[in-house]
Backbone as ProteinMPNN parsed JSONL, in Angstrom:
{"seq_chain_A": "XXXXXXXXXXXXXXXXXXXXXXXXXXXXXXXXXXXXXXXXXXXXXXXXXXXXXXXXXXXXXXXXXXXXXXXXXXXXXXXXXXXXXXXXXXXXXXX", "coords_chain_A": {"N_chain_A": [[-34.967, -165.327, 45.977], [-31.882, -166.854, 47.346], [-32.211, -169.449, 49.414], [-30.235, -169.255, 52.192], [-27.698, -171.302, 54.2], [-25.388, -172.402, 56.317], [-23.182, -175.645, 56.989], [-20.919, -177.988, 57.854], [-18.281, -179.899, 56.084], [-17.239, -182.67, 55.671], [-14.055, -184.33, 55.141], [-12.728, -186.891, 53.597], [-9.443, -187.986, 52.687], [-7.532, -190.91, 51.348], [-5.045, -192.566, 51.788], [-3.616, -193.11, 49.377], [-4.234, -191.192, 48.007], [-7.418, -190.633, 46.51], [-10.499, -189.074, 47.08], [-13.418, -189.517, 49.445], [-16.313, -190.195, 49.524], [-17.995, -187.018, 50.466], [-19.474, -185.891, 53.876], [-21.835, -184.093, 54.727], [-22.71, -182.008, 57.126], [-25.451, -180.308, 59.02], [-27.133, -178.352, 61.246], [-29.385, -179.108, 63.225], [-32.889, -180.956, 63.76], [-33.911, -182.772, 62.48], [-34.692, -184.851, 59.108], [-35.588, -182.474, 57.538], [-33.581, -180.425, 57.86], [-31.713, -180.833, 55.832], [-30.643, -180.801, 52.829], [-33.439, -180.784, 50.48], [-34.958, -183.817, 48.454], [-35.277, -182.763, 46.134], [-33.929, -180.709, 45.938], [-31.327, -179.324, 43.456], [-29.231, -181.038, 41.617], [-28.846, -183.151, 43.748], [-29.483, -185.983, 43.746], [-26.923, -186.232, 42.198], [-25.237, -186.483, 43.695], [-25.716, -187.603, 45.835], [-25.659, -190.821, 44.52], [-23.179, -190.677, 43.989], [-22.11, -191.255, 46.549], [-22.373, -189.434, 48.964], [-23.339, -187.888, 52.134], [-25.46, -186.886, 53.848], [-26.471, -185.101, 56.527], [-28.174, -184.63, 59.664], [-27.357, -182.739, 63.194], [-28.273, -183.253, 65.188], [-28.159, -181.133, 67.042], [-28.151, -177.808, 67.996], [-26.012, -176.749, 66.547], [-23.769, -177.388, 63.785], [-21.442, -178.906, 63.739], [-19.556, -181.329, 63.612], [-20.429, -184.656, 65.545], [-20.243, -187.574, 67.99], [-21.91, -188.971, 66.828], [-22.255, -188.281, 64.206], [-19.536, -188.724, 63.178], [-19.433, -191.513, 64.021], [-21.08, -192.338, 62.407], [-19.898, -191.577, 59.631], [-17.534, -193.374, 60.385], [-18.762, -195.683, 59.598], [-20.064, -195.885, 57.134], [-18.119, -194.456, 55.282], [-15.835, -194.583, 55.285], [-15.102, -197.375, 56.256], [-16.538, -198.967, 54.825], [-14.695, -198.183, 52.115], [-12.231, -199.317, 53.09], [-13.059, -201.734, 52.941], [-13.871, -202.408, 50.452], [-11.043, -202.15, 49.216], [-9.44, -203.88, 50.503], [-10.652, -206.15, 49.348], [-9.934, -205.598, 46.45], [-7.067, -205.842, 46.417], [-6.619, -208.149, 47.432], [-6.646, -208.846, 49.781], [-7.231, -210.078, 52.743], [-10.318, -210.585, 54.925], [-9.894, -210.158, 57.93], [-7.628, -208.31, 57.393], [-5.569, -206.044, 59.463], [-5.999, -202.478, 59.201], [-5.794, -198.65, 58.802]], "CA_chain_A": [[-33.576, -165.36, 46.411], [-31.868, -168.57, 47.279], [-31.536, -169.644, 50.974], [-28.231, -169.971, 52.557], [-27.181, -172.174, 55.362], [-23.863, -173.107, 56.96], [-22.858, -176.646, 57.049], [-19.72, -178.945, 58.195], [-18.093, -180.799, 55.095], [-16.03, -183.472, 56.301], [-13.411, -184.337, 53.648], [-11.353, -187.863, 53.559], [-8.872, -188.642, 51.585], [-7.171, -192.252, 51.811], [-2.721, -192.342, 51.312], [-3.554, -193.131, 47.84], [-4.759, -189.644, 47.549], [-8.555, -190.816, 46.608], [-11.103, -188.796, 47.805], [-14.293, -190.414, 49.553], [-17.412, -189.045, 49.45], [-17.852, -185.923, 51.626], [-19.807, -185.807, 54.758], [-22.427, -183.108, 55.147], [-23.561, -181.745, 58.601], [-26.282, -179.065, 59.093], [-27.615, -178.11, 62.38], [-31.179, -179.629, 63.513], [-32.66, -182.618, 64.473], [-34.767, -183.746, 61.56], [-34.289, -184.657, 57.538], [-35.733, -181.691, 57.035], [-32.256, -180.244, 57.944], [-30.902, -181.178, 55.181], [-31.662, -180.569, 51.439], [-34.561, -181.776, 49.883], [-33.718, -184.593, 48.113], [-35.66, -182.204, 44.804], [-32.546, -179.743, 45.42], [-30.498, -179.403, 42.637], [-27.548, -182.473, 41.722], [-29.211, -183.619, 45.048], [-29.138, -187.32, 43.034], [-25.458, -186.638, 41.563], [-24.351, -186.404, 45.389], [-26.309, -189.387, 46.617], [-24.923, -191.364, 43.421], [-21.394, -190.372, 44.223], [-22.119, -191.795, 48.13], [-22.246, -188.24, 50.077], [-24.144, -188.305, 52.964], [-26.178, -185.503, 54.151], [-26.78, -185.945, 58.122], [-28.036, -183.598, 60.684], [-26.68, -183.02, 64.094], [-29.568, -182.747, 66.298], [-28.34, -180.32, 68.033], [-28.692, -176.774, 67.941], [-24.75, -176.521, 65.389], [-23.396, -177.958, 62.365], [-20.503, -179.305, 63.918], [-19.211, -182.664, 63.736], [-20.464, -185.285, 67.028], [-19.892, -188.644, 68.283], [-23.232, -189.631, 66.308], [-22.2, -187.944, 62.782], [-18.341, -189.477, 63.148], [-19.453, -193.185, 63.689], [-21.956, -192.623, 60.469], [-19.083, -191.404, 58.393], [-16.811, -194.326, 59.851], [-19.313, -197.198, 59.485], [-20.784, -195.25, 55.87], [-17.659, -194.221, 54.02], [-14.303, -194.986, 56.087], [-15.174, -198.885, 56.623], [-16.616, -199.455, 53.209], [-13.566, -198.03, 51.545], [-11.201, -200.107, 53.671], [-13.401, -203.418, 53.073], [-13.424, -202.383, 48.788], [-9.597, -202.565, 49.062], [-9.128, -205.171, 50.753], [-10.979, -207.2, 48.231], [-9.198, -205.139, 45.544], [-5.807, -205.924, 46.636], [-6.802, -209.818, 47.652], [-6.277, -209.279, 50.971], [-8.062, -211.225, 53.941], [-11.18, -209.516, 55.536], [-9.102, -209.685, 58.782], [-6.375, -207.49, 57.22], [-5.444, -204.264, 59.444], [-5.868, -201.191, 58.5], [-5.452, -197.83, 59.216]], "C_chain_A": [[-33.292, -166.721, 47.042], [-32.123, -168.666, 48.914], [-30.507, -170.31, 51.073], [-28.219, -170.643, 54.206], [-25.857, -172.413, 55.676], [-24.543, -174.438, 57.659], [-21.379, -177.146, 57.506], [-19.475, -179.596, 56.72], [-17.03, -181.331, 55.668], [-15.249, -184.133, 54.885], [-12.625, -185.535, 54.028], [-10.866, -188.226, 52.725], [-7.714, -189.607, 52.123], [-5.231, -191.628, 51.47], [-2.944, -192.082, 50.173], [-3.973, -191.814, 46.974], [-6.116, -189.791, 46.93], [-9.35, -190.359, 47.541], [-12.758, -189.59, 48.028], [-15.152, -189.234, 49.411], [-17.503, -188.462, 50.745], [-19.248, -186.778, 52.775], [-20.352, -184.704, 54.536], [-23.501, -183.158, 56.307], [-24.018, -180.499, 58.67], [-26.943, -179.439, 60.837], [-29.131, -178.628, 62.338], [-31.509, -181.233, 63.993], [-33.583, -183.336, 63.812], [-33.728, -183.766, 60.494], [-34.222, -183.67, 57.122], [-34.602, -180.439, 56.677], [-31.579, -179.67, 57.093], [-31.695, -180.758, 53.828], [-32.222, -181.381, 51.36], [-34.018, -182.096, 49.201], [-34.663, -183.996, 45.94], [-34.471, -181.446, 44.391], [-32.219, -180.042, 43.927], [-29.088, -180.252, 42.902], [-27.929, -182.889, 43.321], [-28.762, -185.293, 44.713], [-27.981, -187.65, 42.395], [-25.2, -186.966, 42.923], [-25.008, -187.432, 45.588], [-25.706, -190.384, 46.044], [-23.803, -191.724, 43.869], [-21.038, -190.86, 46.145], [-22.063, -190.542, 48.899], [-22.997, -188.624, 51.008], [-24.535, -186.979, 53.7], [-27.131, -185.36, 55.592], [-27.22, -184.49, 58.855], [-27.589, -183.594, 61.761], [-27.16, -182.99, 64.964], [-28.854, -182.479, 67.749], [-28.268, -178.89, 67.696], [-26.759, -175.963, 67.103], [-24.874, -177.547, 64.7], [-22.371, -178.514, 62.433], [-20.522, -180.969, 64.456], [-19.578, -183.532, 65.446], [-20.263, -186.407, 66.558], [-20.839, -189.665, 67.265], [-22.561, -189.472, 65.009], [-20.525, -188.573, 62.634], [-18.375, -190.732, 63.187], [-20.105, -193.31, 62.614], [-20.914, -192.505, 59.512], [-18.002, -193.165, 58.858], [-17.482, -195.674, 59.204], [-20.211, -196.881, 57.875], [-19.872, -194.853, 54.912], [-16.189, -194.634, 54.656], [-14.242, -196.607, 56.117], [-15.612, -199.396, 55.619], [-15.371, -199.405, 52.542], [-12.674, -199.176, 51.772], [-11.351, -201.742, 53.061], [-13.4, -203.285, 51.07], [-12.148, -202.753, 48.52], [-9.006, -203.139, 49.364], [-9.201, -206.396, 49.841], [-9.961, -207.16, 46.733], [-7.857, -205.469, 45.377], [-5.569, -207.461, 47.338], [-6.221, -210.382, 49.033], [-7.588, -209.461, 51.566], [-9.3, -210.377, 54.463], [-10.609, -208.888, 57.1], [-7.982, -208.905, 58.773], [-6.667, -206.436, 58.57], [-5.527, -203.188, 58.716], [-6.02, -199.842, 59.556], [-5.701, -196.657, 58.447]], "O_chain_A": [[-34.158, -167.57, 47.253], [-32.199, -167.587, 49.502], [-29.982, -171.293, 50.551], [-28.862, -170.207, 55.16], [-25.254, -172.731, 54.651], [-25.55, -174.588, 58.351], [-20.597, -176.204, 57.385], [-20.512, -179.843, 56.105], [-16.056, -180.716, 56.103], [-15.817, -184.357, 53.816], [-11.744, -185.292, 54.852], [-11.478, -188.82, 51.838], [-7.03, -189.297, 53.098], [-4.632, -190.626, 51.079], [-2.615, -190.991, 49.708], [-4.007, -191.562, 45.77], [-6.312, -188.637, 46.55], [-9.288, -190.814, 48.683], [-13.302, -190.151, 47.077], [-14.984, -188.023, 49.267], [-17.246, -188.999, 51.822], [-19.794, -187.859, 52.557], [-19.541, -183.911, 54.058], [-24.524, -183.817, 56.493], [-23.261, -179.553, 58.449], [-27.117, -180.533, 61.372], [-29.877, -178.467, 61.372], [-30.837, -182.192, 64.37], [-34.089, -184.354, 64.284], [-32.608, -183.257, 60.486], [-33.27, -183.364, 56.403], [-34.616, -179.715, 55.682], [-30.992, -178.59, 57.148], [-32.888, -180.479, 53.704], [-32.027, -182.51, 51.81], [-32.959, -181.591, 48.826], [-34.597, -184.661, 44.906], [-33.987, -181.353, 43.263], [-32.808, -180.918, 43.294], [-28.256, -180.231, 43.809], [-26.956, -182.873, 44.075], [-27.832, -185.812, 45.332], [-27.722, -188.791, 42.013], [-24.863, -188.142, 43.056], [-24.331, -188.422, 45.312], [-25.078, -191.089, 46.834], [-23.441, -192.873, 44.122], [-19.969, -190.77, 46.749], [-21.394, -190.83, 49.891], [-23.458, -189.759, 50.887], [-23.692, -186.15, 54.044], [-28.352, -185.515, 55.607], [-26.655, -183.424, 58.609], [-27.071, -184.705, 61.871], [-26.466, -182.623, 65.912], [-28.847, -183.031, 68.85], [-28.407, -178.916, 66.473], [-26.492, -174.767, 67.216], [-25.717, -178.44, 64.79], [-21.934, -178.853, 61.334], [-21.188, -181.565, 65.302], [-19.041, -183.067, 66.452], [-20.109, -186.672, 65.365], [-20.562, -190.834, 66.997], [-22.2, -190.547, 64.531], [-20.44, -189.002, 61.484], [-17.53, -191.343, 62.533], [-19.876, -194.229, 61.827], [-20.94, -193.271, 58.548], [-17.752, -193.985, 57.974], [-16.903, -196.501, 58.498], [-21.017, -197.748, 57.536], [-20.283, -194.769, 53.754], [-15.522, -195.188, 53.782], [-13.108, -197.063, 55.97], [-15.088, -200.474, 55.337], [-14.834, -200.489, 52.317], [-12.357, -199.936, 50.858], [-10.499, -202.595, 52.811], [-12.855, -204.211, 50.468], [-11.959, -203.618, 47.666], [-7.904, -203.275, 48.833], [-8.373, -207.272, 49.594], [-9.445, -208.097, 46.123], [-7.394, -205.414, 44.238], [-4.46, -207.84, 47.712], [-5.703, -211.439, 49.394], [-8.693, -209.144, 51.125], [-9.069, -209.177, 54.317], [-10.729, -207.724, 57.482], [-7.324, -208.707, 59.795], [-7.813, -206.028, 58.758], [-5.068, -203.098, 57.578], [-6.279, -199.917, 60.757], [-5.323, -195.559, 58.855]]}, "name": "protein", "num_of_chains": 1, "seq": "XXXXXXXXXXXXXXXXXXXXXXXXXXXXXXXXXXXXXXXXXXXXXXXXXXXXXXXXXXXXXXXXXXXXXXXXXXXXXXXXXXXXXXXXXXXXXXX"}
């Protein structure tokens, strides 16, 4: 039988309506946490930029630790792709 877990999926999507790759948070305070990286489509999701984080602490809910990984891992990449994309400055704003 399989094993089940509850997780956090954090979901962003930019104005342009483009979604980034998710965010996954599982409770614990190792890798082990998290799927093995044998799982199944474990390598489509890595591919596709997901990120598969634990929260070392004793929930699955989003902290101060797993919110600066997603901004400085999929929120601040994005921003700095479209910048280039759209031939603006590295100092642009954004938002």
């Amino acid at each position: 039988e399989d094993e089940k877990c509850a997780f956090t999926a954090v979901v962003s999507i930019a104005c342009s309506g483009k979604m980034l790759p998710l965010q996954m948070i599982y409770e614990g305070a190792t890798t082990k946490s998290c799927p093995c990286p044998t799982a199944s489509h474990y390598n489509d999701c890595i591919s596709k930029g997901f990120r598969f984080e634990f929260s070392e602490t004793n929930t699955y809910w989003s902290t101060h630790k797993t919110t600066e990984s997603l901004v400085n891992n999929i929120i601040a990449p994005y921003f700095e792709q479209e910048k280039v994309a759209l031939g603006l400055p590295p100092s642009q704003k954004a938002i």
